[in-house]
N, C-alpha and C positions, 0 to 999 in steps of 0.2 A: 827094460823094453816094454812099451805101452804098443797095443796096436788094438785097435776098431774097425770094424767096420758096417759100414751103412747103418749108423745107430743112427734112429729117431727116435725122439719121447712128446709129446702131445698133453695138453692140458686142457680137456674140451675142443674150443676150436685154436686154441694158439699151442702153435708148431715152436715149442722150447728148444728141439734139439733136431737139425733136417738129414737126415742123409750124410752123418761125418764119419768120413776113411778115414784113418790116420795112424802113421807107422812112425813111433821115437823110440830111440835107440842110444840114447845116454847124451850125456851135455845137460842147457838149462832151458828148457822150453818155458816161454810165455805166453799166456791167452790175453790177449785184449780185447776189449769190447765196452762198449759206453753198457750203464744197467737195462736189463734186462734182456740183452744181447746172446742169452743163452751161457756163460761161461761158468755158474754155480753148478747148474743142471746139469752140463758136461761134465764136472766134476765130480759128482756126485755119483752119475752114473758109475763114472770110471773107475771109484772106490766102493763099489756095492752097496753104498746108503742110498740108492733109486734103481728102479728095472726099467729098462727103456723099453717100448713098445716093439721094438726090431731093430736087428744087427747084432753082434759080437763081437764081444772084449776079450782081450787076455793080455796079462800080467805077468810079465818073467817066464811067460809061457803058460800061464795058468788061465784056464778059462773060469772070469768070475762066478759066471753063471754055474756050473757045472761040479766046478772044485771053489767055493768063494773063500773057504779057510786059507786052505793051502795062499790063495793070493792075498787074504788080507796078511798069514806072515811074512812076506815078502815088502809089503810096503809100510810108508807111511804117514798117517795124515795128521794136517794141520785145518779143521775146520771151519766153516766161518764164524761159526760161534766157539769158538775154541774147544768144547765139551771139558770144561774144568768143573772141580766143585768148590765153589767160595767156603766149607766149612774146613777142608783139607788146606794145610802147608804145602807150598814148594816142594823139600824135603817129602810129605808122604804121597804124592801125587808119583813120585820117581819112586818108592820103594815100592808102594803098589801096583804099575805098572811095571817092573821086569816079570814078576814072577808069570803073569799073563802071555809074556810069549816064550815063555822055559827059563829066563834068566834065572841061574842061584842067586840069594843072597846076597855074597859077595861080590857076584858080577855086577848086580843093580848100583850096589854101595860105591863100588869103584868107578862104572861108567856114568853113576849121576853125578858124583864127585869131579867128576873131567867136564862133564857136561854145565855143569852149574860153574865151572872155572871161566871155560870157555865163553858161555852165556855173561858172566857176572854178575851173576843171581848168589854168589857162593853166600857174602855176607846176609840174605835174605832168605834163606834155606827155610829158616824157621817161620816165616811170615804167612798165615791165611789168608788166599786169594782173594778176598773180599777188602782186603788191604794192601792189595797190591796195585801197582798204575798200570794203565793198559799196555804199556810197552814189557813189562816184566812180566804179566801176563801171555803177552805174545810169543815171549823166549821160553817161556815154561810150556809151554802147547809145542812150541818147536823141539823143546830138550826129550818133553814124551814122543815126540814122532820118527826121534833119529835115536832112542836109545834102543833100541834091539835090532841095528843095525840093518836098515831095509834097504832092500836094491832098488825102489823106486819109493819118492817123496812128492806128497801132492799138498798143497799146501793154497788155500783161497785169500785172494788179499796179504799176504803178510806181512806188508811193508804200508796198511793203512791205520794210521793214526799213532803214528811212533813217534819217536824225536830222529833229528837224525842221528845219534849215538847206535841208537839200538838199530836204524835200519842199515848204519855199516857193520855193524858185528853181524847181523843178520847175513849180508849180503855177502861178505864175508866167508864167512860159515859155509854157504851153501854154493858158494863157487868153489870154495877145498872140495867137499865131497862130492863137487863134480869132475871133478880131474881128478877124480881115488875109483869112479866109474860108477857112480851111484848118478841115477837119470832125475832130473826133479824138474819139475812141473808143476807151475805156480797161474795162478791168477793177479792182474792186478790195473789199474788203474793209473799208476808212475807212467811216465813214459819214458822220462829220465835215467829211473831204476831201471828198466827194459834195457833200455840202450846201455847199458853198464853193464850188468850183468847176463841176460841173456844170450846163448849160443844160436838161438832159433825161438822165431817169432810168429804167432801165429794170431788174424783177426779172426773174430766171429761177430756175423749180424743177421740178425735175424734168425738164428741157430743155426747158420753156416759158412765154413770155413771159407772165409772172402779171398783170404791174403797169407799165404806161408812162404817164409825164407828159405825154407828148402827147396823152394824150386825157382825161385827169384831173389839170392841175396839182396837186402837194402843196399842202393848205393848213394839214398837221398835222406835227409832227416826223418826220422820215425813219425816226429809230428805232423808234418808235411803228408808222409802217404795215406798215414792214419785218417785227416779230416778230407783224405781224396774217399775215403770209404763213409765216413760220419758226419753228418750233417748237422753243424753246429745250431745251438736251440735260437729261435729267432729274437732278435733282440728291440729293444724299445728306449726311446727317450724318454725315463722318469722326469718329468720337469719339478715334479712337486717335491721329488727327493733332494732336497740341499737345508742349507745352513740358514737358520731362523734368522728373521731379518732382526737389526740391532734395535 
């Protein structure tokens, strides 16, 4: 369960985040927004790595502000910089993280061991991230954010700059444990992937909530209502841009 209310956060004079209510309650929430649209900033908020200038969050019922531990065990994040360390393996990045949120030992060992199955990371266990491709990077940031099994998953972009292999295991992935009741709430820029995997969809421009399917199911293409909100960048005839003459 994610819910806000009237959060704003401000950066001098630009208004990041305007006045967003919002009440989800499990399924797969998406944010869209072209950059700069506010959809990092909302995130951030919503995971305690930023203090919004006004309004209130709570997490599984936890209020960030108040109680932030208690909600950060509860969830969990896949960042936009992933927060890995290229000197650590696959393998110690998951044994390092269980015991952080109470995991024994053997819990770690067992559920990174299912995790890295799942992923298909198992044969690269041993491999330092600085030697990894950005798509096995992205599943290792995800194997950390669902190994201490959190009731909400927030996760920026995850499905940017992958192949498509990894973003159907991905996609995958996170529509099972949304039908096990785990709420996940992603960012992205697909619209594709949107429309595939998302349960509810949600625009933001100009750091506020333009467009939610919770209260107006899509009945017309995503793309279609999307550029009724977004105004495509103006465009121009290169003439100089072609093929050298012979």
């Amino acid at each position: 369960m994610i819910e806000c209310g009237n959060v704003s956060k401000r950066f001098g004079r630009l208004t990041a985040v305007d006045n967003v209510t919002l009440r989800i309650s499990g399924g797969v929430c998406a944010l869209l927004g072209p950059n700069g649209a506010g959809k990092s900033t909302l995130l951030k908020i919503l995971t305690t790595l930023l203090s919004p200038d006004s309004g209130t969050v709570r997490i599984g019922g936890a209020d960030i502000f108040k109680d932030p531990l208690q909600a950060r065990r509860i969830m969990g994040v896949m960042p936009e910089d992933l927060g890995l360390f290229d000197s650590l393996t696959i393998a110690e990045h998951m044994e390092l993280s269980g015991p952080i949120y109470g995991l024994s030992p053997r819990e770690t060992r067992e559920r990174a061991a299912q995790m890295l199955r799942v992923l298909g990371l198992s044969a690269a266990q041993e491999t330092f991230l600085d030697q990894c491709s950005h798509g096995m990077r992205k599943k290792t940031a995800l194997a950390l954010a669902l190994l201490h099994n959190p009731h909400v998953i927030f996760l920026d972009e995850p499905f940017e700059g992958i192949d498509p292999m990894a973003s159907r295991t991905i996609r995958e992935l996170l529509g099972a444990i949304a039908r096990r009741g785990v709420t996940v709430f992603f960012t992205s820029h697909s619209l594709p992937i949107v429309e595939q995997l998302a349960t509810r969809t949600l625009l933001i421009r100009r750091g506020k909530i333009v467009w939610d399917t919770a209260g107006a199911p899509a009945t017309r293409p995503l793309e279609e209502i999307y550029f009724e909100f977004f105004e495509p960048s103006p465009t121009e005839e290169l003439d100089w841009l072609q093929s050298s003459p012979s």
